[in-house]
N, C-alpha and C positions, 0 to 999 in steps of 0.2 A: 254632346251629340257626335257621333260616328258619322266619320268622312270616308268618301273614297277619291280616290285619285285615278280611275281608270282612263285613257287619256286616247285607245287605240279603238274605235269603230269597228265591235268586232263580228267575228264571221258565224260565230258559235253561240253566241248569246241572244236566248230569244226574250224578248223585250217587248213584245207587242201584246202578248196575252196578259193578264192580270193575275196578280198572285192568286192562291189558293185561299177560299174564303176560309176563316177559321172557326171549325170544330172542333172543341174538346174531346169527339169521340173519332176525329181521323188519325191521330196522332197512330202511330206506327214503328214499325221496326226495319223501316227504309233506313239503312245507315247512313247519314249527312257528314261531309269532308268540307269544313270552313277554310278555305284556301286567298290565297292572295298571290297569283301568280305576276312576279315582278321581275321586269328586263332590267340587270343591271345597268344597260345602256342601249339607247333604241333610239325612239324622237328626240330623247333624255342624252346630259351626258353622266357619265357616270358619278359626277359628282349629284348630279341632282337623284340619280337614282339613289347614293347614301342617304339622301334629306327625304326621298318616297320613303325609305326603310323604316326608318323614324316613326314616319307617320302613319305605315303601315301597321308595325307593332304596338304602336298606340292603341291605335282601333281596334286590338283582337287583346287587349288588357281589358278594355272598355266592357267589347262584347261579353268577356270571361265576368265580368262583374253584372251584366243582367242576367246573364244565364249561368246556373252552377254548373251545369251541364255542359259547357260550349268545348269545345277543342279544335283548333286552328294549326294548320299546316302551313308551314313552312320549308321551303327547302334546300337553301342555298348557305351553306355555312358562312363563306363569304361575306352574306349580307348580316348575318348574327358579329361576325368579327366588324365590321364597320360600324354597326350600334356601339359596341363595347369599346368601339377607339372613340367614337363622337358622342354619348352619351353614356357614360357611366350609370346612370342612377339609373334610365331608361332599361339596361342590359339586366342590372339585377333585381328588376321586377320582372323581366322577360325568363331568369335563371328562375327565381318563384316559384312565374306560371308554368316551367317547365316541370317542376317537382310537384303541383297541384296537380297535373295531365292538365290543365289549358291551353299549354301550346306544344304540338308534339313535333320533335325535330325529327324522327326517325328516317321522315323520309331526304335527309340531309346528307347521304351517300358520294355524292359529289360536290367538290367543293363551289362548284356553279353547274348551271343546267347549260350544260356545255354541247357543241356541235359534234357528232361524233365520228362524221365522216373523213373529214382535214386532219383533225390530231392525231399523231402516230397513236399507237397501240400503249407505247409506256405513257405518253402522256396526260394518257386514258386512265389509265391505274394511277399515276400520280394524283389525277383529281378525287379517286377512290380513297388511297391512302391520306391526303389531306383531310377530302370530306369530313371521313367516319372519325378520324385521329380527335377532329375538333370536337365534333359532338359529344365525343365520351369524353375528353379532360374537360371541356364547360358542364357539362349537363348530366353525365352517369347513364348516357344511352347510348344503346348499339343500335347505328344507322343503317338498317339493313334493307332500305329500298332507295332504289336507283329511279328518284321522280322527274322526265322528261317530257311534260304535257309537248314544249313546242319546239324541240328540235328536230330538222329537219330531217328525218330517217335515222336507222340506225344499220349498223354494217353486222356481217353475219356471225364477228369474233365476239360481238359485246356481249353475249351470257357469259362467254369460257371469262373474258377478264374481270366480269364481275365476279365468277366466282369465285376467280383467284383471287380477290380480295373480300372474301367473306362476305357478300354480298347477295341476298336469298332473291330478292325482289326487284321486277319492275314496272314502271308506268309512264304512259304515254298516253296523247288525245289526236297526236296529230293524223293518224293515219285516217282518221273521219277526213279530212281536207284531200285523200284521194280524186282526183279526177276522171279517172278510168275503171276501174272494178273498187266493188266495197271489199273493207279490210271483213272476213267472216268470222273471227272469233275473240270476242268481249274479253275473255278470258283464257290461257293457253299456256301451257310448259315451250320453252323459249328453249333450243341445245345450241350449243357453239360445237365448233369443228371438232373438239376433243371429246364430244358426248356430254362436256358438265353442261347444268342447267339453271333456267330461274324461273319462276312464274311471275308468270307477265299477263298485263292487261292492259287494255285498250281501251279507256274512259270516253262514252261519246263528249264532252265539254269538260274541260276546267273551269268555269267559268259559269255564274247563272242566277236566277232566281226558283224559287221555287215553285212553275205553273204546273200543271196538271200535266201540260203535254208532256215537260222535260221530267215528273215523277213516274209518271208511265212508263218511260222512257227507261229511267235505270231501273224500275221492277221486271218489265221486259229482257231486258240484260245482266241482271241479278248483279249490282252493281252500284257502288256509293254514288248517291248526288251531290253533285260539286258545286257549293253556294260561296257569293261572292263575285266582287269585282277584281280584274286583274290586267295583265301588260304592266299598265304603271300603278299598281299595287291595292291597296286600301282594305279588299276582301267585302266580309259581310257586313250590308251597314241595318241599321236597327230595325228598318221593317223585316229584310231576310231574317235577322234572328230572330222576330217573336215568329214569323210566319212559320219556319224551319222547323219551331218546338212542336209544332202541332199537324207534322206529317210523318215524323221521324226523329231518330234518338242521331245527339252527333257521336263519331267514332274517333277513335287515332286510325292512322290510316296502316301502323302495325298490325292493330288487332282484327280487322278487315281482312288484310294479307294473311294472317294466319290463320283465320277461319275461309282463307278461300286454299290456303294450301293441304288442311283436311280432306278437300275434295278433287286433290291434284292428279289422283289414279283415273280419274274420270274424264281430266281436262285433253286436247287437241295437242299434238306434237306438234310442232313449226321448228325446222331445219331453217337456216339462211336467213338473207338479210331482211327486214321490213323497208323496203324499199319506198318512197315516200312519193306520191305521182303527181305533183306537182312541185314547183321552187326549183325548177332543175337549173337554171342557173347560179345558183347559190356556191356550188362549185369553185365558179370562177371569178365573179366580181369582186373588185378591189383584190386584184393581184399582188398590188404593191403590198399590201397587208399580209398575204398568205404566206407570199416569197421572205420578204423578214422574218416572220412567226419561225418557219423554215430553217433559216440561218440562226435566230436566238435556241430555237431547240438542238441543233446540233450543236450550241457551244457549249450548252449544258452539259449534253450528252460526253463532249470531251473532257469539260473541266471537273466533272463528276469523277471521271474513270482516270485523270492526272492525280486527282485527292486520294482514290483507291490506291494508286500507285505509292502515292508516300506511305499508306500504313505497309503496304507489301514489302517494304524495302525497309521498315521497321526505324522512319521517321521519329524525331520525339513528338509525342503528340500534342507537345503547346503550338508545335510548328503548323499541323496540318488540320487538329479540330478545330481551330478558327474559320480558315477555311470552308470546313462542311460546313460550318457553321453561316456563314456567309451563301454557299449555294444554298441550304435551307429556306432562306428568307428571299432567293430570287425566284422560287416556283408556284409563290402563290399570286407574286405581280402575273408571270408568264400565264398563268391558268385562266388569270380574269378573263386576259383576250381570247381565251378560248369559247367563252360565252355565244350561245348560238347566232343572235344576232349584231356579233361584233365581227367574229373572225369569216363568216358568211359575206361579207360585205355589205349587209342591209341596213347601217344605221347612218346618224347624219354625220356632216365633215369634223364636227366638235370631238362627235368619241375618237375620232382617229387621229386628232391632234394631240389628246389626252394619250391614247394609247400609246400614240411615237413617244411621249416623253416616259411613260412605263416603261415601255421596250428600251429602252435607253438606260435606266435603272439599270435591269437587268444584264443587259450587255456589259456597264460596265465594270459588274459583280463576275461575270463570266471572265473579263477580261484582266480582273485583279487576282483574281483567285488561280487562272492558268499562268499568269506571271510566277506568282506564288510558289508555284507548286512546279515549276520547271526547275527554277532558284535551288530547290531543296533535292530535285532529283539528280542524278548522273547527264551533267552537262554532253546535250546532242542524239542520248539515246535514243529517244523514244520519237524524236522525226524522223520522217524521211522525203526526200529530194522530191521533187514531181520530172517526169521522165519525159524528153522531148519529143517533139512532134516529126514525122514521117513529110515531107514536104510533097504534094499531088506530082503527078507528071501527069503532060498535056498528050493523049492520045485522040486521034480521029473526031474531033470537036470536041471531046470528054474529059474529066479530068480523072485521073487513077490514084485513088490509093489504097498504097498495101502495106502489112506487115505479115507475121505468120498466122495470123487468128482472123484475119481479115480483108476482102476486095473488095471498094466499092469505084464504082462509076459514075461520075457525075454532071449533069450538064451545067452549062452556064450559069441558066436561072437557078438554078440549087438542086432542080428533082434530080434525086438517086434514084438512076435507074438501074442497077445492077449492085447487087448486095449480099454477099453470098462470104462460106468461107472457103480457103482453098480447096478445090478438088469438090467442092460440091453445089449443088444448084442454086440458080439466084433465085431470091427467096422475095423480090420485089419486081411489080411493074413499074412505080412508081412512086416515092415516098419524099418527107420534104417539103410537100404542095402548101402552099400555104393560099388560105382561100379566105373571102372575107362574105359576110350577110350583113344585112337591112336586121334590125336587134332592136323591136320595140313591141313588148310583150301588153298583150290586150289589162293585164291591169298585176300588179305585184311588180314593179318594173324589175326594181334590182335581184327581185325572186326568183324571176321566171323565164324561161327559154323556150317558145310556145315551138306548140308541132308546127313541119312545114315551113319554118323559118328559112331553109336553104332555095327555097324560092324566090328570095331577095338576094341574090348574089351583087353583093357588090366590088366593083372591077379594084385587082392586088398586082403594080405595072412591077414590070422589072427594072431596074435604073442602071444595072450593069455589073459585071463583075471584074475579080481581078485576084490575084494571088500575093498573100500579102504575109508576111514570117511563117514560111510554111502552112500555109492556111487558105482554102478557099474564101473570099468576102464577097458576097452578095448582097444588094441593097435593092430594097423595096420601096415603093409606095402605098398608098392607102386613104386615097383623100390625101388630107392635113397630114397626114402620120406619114414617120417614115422607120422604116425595119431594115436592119443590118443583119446580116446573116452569118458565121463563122463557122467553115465544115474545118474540123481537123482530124487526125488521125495519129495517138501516141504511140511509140514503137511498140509497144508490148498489151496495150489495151485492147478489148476482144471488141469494142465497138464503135462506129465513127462518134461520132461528138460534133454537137451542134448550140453552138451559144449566140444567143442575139443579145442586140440591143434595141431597142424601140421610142421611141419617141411619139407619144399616143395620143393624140388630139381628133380622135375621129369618133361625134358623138354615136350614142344607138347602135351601134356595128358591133361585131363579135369576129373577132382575128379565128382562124383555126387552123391548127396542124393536121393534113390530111395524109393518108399511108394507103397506097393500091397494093396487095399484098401478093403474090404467088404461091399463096399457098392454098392447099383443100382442107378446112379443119371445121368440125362442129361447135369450138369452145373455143374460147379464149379464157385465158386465167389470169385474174386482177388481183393486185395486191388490195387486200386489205387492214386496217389496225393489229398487228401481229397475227395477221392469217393473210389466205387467201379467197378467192370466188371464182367458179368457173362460170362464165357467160356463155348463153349459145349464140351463136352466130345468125342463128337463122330463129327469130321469134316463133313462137308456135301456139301465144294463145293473146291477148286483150291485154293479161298484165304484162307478159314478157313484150308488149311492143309498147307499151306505155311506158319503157323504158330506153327513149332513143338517144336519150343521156343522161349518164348514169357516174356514181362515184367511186372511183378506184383513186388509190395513192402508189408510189413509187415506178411501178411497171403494168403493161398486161404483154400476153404472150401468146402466142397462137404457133400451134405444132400440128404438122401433114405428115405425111408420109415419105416429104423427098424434105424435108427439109422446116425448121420454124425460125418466126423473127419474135422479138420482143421488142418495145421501145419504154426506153427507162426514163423517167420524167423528174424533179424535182417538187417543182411549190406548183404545179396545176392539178386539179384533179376532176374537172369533167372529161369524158369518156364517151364516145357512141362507136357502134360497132354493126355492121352488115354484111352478109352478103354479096357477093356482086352476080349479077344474072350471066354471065359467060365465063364463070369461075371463080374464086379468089375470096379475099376477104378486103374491106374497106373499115378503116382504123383511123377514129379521125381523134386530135386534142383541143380541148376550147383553151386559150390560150388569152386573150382580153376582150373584156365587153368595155360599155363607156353608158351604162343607164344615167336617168337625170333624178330620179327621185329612188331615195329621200337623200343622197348626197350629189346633186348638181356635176360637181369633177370627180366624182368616180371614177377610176382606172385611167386617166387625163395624167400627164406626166411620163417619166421614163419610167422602163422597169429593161430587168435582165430577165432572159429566158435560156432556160438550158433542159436539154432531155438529147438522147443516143438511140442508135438505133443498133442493135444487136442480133446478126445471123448466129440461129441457136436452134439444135436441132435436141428431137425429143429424148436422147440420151442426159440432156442438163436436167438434174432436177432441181425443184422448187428450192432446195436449200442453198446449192450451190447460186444460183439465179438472182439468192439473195445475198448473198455472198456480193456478188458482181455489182447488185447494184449499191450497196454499202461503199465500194472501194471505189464507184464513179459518184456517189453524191457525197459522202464524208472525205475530209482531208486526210491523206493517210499518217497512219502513225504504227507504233508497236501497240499491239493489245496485251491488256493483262492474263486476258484469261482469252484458249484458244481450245478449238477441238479439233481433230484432225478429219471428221466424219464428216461430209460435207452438207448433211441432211439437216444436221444439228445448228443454230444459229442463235451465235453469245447476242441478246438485245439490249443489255444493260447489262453495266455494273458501277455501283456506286460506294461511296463510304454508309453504313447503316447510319438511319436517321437516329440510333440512339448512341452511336459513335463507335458500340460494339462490334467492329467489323468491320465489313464490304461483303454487299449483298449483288450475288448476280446471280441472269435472270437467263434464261436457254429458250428457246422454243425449237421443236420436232415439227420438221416444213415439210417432211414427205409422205405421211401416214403411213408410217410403220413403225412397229416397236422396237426399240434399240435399246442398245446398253448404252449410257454416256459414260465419255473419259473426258474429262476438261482439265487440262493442263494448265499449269499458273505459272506466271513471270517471277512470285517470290515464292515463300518457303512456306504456306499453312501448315497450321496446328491442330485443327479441328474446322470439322461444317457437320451444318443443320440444315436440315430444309425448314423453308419457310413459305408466307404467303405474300400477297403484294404488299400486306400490311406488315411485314417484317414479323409476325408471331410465325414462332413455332411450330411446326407440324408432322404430326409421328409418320412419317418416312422413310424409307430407307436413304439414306447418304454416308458415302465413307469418302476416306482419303487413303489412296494406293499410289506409294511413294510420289508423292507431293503433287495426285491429282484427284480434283475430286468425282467419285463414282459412284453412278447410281443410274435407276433405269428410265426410263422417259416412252410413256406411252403414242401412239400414234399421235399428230398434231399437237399435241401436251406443249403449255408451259407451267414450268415449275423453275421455284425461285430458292436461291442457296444464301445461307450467310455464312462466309468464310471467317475465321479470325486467326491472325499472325503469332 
């Protein structure tokens, strides 16, 4: 008998109507998608998710044996690798039914149905190159769709990174959970900032049985019906498959795709991000999780480009492919937590218990391997000092500080009120504010961040300051909670610097960084996953105000005419942005909430906070901007590879995952087409261009005395493999 384990009450499955009575003459050419959408870890903790996995793929073996016909989606490589570590015998009946078309992995593109707004950009394509790497050595297929029924939006760079990893296809259901305007097109050509593209669709349910209403429904929208139960796994159980034979033939969800890319001359252009209109606190709960995730991905990123450095320097390689070898096997722990309802903060305290001890793995593969590879490099080189601090003077009740890049003014409580660079206008009324709200969302607690919320303001006292190693210290309250504030000012840094500590016991509340701007601008420009997005300041229609917070990573930036600021952030990433009615712009950062379901101490405990604030006027471009905030959130060191073009920005380099090499990765931040020259620390032999998946790609790339050259299109990334 065929089990389901569906476990979550859900929003999209209609269940009240009675299946479709069965006629031999209704059967059709509705194409049906047997699916089992499964949270690695949700109410579940992930270990119970491996034991759903199990019993998910059971039941679509079962199915595959009543129906010759059946074929079953799956999409998470992840959870195929956890079969094959905890059931052998289980896996290669699943390898079988992959060779029958029973169960189709194709849409296995990511190695989890991962959150796409949090993870930087590379660690976007890592889940790409992972994904697709697994499915073609287990199974002999190319994963060429990108299946995200329930993650929570996606940003406006995810076509270009998919396609940089050979990636044609996407899908999603979530944007039906819209709140505000309907998403209008089922089906649509999706472009990233560089023009690449994918087709993409928007499935009304993952999830369902076969009633009349929900067949309508996808004939309406010319569109596979998704049969099965899901969340906590199981798929379709016996009534859906005889029912299902007898309104429609099942598909792979490939061959779907490629019969809808036939008619892709004809599909809807969509520029920009699919913006997701509700969960908008997902952003920010469970900080402590984001801010780690944060810190383990930067040590990747170093210990990665420390391993690059030994083959440049033409290391013996028993020394350093160990090594890579070792980073290898820490990226598929780090990706798990990237799972959308883990690194979101919406699952219970079990997954994050579990996760600390993953993250922990990881780290101290990170922290072996950068021992490692210092040992083997030129003792001292590649650090360098951190530069000390400019110590405030106390003027006319304010406190000052300056260097050459920088003046700000500050009062007691912390608001900067003057922030400007030499000789030009201050660029703040008032920035610094830290303001607190009443955070109890009518239902999705740790989802959602309801309109109108700043209605509940609740009272953020000042406890006093004082100047303490060069540094202003400000301490707050908050209720229970208390917030320590740190203004500093390094001699040579172009921004102030603002690091807390906190101490978080204030339930339902949401902390925020607020910013009163002086400046007149239409836009603000957000970082996104290896791009950016310009926001308008001033909403202008239904969807643009359903958006009053919103996901950016690293910075946003707002440029006038006498002047712009930016503020550079670390591990937050909700965002809202207005208007003010007497001039200016309001720039606020969601900073901690404290919800009570589905994890009770959510955001409860310490955490660090750190972001700057940078007077930057409209001559900095976007490359440069990234430039800056690279050198205020990463530890600084020597790069291997460097361009002198400040448009251009190195985002990766690594040892190639098949040892041939070190692959790095450029992106073109200010939309224009250049020539690149990327200078290297050691002596290359030869480069290729490649793709995020490390193949080959007939491009031009050379090397002109020991750098490599080649051209790079507006917003382009494009990926090299170097070899010594």
């Amino acid at each position: 008998m065929l089990r389901h384990a569906s476990e979550r009450p859900s929003q999209t499955l209609d269940l009240v109507e009675p299946p479709l009575p069965i006629r031999a003459e209704a059967r059709g050419d509705l194409p049906l998608l047997a699916h089992a959408h499964l949270d690695l870890a949700w109410l579940w903790t992930f270990a119970e998710g491996r034991r759903k996995a199990q019993r998910t793929f059971a039941n679509a073996l079962q199915a595959a044996r009543l129906d010759s016909n059946y074929v079953f989606i799956q999409s998470q490589p992840a959870l195929y690798e956890d079969v094959e570590r905890d059931d052998p015998g289980l896996f290669t009946q699943i390898v079988r039914a992959v060779a029958s078309r029973a169960i189709d992995p194709s849409v296995g593109a990511l190695w989890v149905e991962s959150d796409c707004n949090i993870p930087s950009g590379e660690s976007l394509l890592r889940q790409c190159a992972l994904g697709t790497r697994y499915v073609q050595e287990r199974f002999g297929i190319a994963a060429e769709i990108a299946w995200l029924p329930d993650s929570f939006g996606f940003p406006n760079s995810l076509p270009q990174l998919l396609a940089h990893a050979g990636i044609r296809f996407f899908a999603t259901t979530k944007l039906q959970w819209n709140d505000t305007t309907r998403w209008p097109h089922p089906q649509f050509v999706w472009r990233g900032p560089d023009g690449s593209s994918v087709i993409a669709a928007v499935i009304d349910s993952y999830e369902g049985e076969p009633t009349s209403k929900r067949i309508a429904r996808a004939r309406e929208r010319r569109e596979p019906l998704v049969l099965g139960y899901g969340d906590g796994g199981g798929g379709p159980n016996e009534a859906i498959v005889r029912d299902a034979a007898r309104v429609g033939r099942w598909t792979s969800a490939s061959g779907w795709f490629e019969r809808l890319g036939l008619r892709a001359d004809a599909l809807p252009r969509v520029n920009g991000e699919l913006y997701l209109q509700t969960h908008r606190g997902v952003f920010t709960t469970h900080h402590d999780v984001k801010a780690r995730r944060f810190a383990l991905e930067a040590a990747l990123d170093e210990a990665e480009e420390l391993c690059a450095w030994c083959q440049a320097v033409r290391a013996a390689p028993p020394l350093w492919k160990p090594l890579a070898a070792e980073l290898r096997s820490a990226w598929p722990i780090f990706l798990r937590g990237d799972f959308h309802d883990v690194v979101s903060g919406t699952s219970i305290g079990e997954v994050y218990r579990e996760l600390d001890e993953a993250y922990s793995v990881a780290e101290q593969i990170c922290a072996r391997v950068r021992g490692a590879a210092l040992a083997i490099l030129p003792r001292g080189s590649l650090q360098r000092e951190a530069e000390a601090e400019v110590p405030p003077r106390f003027d006319e009740g304010t406190y000052v500080f300056e260097n050459r890049f920088v003046q700000a003014r500050v009062r007691r409580d912390g608001t900067v009120v003057e922030l400007q660079r030499p000789g030009e206008p201050n660029v703040v009324t008032g920035a610094n504010v830290l303001r607190a709200y009443a955070d109890v969302p009518r239902e999705w607690e740790a989802w959602n961040l309801d309109r109108g919320y700043e209605k509940r303001p609740v009272r953020v006292r000042v406890q006093g300051s004082e100047v303490e190693d060069d540094a202003l210290v400000v301490r707050f309250s908050v209720r229970e909670s208390t917030v320590v504030l740190r203004i500093a000012l390094r001699a040579n840094d172009p921004y102030l610097r603002v690091d807390g500590a906190v101490l978080w016991e204030t339930r339902r509340t949401i902390l925020r960084l607020e910013n009163w701007l002086a400046v007149e601008a239409r836009n603000a420009t957000c970082g996104t996953p290896h791009a950016t997005l310009d926001r308008p300041v001033e909403p202008s229609s239904d969807e643009e105000r359903a958006k009053f917070e919103f996901p950016a990573q690293r910075f946003a930036r707002i440029d006038g005419p006498r002047g712009g600021f930016a503020l550079l952030a670390t591990d937050n990433y909700g965002w809202s942005l207005r208007s003010l009615r007497k001039g200016g712009v309001r720039l606020g950062l969601s900073l901690l909430r404290a919800p009570r379901w589905p994890d009770p101490d959510a955001d409860r405990g310490e955490h660090r906070l750190a972001y700057a604030f940078l007077p930057a006027g409209g001559e900095l471009g976007i490359g440069a901007l990234e430039r800056i905030w690279r050198e205020y959130a990463y530890p600084s060191r020597v790069r291997l590879f460097t361009c002198d073009d400040p448009a251009v920005l190195v985002v990766a380099v690594k040892p190639a995952d098949d040892d041939d090499g070190v692959v790095v990765r450029v992106r073109e931040c200010d939309g224009a087409a250049r020539r690149l020259r990327l200078r290297c620390g050691g002596r290359p032999r030869e480069v290729e261009s490649c793709d995020a998946r490390e193949r080959r790609r007939e491009r031009e790339a050379a090397l002109d005395d020991g750098a490599v050259v080649a051209s790079l299109e507006p917003y382009e990334l494009r990926s090299f493999r170097v070899r010594f």
